[in-house]
Biopython code that builds the backbone (N, CA, C, O; Angstrom):
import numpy as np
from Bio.PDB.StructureBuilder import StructureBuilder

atoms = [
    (1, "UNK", "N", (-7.198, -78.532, -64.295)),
    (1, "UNK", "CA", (-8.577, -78.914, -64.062)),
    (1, "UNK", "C", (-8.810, -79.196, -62.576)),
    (1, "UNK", "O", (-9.855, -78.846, -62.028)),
    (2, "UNK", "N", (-7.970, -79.739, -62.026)),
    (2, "UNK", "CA", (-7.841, -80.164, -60.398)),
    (2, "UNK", "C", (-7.720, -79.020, -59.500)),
    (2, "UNK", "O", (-7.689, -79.142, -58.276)),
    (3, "UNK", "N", (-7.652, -77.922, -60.111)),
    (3, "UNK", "CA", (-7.207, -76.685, -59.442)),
    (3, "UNK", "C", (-8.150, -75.781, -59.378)),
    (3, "UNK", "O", (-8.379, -74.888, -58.562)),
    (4, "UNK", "N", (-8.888, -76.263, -60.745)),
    (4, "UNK", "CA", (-10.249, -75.583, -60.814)),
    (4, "UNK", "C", (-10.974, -75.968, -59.795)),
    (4, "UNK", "O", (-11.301, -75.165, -58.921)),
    (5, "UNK", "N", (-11.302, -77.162, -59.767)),
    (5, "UNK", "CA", (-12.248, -77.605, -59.116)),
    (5, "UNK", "C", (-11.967, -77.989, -57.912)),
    (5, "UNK", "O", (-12.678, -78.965, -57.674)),
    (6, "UNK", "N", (-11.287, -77.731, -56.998)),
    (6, "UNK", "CA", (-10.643, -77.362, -55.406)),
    (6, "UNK", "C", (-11.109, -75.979, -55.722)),
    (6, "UNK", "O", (-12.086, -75.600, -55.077)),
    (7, "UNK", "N", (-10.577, -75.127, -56.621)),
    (7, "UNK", "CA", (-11.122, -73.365, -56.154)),
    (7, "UNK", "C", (-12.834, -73.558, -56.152)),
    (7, "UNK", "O", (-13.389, -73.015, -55.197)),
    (8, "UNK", "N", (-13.521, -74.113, -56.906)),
    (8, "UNK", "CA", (-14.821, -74.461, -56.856)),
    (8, "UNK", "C", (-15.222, -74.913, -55.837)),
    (8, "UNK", "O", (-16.427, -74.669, -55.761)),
    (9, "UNK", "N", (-14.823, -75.524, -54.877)),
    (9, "UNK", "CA", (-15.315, -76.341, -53.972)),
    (9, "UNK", "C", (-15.297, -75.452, -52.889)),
    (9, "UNK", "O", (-16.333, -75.108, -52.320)),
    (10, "UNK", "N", (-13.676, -74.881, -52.427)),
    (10, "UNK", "CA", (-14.160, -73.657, -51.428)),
    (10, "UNK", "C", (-14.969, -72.709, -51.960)),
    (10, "UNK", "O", (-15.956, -72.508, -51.253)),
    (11, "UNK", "N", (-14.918, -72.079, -52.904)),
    (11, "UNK", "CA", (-15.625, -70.932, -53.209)),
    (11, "UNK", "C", (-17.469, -71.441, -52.838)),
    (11, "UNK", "O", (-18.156, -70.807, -52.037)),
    (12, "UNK", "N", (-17.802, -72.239, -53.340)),
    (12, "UNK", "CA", (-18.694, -73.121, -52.603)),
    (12, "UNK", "C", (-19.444, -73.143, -50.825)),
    (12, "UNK", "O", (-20.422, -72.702, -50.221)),
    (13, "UNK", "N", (-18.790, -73.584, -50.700)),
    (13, "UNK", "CA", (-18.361, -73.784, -48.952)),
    (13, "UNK", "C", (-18.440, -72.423, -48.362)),
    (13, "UNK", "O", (-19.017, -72.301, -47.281)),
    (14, "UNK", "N", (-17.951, -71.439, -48.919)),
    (14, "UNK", "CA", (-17.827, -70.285, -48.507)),
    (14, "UNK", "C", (-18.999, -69.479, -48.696)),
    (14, "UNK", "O", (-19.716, -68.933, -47.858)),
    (15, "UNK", "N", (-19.049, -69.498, -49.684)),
    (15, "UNK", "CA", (-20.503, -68.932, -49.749)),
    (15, "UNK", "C", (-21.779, -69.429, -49.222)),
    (15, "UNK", "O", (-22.756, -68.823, -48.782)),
    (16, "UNK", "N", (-21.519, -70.763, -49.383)),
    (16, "UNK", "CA", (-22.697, -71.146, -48.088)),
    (16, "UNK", "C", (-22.729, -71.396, -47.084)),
    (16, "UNK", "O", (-23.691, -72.031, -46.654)),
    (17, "UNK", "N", (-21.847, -71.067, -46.384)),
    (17, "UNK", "CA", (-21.253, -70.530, -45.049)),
    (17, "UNK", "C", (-21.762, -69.060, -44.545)),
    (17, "UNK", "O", (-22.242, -68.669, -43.481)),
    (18, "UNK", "N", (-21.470, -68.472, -45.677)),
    (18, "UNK", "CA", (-21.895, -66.697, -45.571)),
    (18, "UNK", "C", (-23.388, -66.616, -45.197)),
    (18, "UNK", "O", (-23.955, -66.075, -44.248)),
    (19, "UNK", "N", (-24.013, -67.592, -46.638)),
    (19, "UNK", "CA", (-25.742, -67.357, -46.743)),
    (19, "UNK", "C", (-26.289, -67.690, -45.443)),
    (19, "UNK", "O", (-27.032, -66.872, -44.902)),
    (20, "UNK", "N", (-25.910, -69.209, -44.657)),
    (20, "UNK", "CA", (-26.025, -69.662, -43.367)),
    (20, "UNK", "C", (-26.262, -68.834, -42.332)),
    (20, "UNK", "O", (-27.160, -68.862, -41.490)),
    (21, "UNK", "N", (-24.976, -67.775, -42.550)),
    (21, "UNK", "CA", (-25.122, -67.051, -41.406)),
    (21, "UNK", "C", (-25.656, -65.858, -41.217)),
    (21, "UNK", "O", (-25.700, -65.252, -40.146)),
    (22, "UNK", "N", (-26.183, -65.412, -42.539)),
    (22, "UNK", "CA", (-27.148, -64.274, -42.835)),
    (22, "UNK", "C", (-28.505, -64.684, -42.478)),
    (22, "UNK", "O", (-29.210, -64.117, -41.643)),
    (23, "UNK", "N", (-28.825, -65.738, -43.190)),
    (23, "UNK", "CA", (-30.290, -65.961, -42.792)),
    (23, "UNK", "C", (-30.117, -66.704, -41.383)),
    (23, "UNK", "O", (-31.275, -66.896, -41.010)),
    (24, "UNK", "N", (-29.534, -67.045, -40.737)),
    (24, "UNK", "CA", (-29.521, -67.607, -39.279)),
    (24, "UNK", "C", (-29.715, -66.498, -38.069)),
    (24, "UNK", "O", (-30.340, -66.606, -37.014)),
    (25, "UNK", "N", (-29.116, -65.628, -38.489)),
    (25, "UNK", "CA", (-29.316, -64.406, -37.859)),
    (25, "UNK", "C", (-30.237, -63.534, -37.964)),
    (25, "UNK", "O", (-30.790, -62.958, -37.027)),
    (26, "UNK", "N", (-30.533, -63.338, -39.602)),
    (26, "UNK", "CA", (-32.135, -62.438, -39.979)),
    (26, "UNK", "C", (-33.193, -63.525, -38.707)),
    (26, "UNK", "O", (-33.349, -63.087, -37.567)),
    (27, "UNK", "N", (-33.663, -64.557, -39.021)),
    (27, "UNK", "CA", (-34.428, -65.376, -39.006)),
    (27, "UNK", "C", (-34.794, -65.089, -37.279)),
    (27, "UNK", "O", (-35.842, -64.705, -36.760)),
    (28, "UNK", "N", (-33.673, -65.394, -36.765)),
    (28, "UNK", "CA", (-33.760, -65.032, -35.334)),
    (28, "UNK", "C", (-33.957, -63.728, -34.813)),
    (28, "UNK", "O", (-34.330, -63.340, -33.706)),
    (29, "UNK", "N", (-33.710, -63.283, -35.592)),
    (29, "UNK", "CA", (-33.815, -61.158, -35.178)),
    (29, "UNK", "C", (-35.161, -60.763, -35.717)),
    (29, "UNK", "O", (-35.580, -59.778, -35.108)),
    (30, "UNK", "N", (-35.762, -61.072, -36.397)),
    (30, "UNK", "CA", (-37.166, -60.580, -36.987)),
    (30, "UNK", "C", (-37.974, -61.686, -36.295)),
    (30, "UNK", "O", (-39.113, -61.349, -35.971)),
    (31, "UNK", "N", (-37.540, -63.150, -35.959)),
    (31, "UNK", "CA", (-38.781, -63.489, -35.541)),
    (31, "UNK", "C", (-38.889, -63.284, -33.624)),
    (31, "UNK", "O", (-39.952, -63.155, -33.016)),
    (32, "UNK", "N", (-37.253, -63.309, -32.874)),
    (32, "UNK", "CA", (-37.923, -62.019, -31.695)),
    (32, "UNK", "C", (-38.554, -61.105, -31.576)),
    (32, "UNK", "O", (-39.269, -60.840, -30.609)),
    (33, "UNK", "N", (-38.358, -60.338, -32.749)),
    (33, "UNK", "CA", (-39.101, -59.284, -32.901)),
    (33, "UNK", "C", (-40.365, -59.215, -32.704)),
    (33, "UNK", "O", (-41.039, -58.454, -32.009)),
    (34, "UNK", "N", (-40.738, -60.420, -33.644)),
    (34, "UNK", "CA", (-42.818, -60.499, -33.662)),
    (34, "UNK", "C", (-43.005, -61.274, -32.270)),
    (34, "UNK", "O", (-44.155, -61.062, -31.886)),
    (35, "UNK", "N", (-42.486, -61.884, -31.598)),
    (35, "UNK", "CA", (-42.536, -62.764, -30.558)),
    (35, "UNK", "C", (-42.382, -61.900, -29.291)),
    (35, "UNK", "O", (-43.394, -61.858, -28.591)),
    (36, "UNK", "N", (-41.615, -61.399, -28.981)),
    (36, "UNK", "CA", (-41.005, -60.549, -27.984)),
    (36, "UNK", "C", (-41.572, -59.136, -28.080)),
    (36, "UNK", "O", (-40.846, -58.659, -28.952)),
    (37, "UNK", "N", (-42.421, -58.173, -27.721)),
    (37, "UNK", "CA", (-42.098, -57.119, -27.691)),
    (37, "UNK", "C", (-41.788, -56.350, -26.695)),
    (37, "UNK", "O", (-41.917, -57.351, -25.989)),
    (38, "UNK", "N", (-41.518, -55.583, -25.993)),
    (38, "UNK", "CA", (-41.830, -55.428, -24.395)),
    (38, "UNK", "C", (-42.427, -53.998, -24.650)),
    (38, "UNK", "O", (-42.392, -53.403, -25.727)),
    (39, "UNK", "N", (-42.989, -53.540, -23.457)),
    (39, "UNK", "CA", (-44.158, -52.905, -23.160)),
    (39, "UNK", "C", (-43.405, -51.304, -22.787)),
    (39, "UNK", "O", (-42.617, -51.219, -21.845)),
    (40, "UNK", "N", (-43.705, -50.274, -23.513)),
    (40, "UNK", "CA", (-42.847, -49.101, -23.056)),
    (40, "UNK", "C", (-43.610, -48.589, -21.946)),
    (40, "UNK", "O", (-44.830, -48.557, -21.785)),
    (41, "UNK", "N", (-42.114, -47.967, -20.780)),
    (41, "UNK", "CA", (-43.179, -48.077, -19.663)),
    (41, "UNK", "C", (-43.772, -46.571, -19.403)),
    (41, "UNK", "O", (-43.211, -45.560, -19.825)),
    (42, "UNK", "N", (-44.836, -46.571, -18.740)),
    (42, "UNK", "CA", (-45.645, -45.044, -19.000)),
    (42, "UNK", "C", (-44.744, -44.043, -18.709)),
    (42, "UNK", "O", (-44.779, -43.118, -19.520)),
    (43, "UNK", "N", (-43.370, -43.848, -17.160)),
    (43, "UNK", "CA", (-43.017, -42.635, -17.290)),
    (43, "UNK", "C", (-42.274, -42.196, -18.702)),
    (43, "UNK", "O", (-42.107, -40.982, -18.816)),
    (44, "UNK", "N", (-41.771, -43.086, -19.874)),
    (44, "UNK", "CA", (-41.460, -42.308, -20.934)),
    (44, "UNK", "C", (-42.073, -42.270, -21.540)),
    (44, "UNK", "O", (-41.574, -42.447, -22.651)),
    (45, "UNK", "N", (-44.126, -41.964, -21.595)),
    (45, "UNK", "CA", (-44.479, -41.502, -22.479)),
    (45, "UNK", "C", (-44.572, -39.811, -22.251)),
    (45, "UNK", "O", (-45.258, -39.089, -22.974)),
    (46, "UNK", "N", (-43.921, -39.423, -21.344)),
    (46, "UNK", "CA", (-43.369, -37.701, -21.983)),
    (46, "UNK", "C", (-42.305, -37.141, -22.420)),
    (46, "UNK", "O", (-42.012, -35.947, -22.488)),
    (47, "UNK", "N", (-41.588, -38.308, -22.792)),
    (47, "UNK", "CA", (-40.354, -37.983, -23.846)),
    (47, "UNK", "C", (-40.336, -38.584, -24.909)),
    (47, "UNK", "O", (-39.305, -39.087, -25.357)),
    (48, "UNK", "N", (-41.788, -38.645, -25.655)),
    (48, "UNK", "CA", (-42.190, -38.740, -26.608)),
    (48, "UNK", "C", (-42.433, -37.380, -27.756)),
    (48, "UNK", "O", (-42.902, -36.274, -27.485)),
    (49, "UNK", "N", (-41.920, -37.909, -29.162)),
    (49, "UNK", "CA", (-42.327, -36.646, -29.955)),
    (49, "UNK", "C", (-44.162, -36.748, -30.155)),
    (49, "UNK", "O", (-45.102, -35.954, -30.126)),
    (50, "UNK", "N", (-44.046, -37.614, -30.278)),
    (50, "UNK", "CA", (-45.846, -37.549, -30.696)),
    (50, "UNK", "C", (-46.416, -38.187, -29.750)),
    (50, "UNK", "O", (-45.929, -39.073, -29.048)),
    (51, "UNK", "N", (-47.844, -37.578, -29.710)),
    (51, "UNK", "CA", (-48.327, -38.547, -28.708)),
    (51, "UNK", "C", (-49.797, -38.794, -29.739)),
    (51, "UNK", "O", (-50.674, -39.583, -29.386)),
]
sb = StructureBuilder()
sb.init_structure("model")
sb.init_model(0)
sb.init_chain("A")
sb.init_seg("    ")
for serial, (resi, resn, name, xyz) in enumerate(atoms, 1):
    if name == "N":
        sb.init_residue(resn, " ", resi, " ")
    sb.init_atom(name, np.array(xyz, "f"), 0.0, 1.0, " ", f" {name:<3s}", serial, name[0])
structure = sb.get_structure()
């Protein structure tokens, strides 16, 4: 029973360790995204496919 519940506890820990660092990272990468954009500069708009 004691063995169980030590494997429970990391398994635990670990996984919310993982989730932490998934959404810590989404969170910061999508919201630079909307925050930050920078401005493409005109000489590459002729190495554009579409205009």
């Amino acid at each position: 029973m004691k063995n169980e519940k030590m494997l429970s506890n990391k398994m635990k820990n670990g996984i919310k360790k993982v989730l932490f660092v998934a959404l810590k990272s989404n969170a910061n990468s999508s919201g630079c995204y909307v925050i930050y954009q920078p401005k493409v500069p005109k000489d590459l708009e002729k190495f554009k496919k579409f205009k």
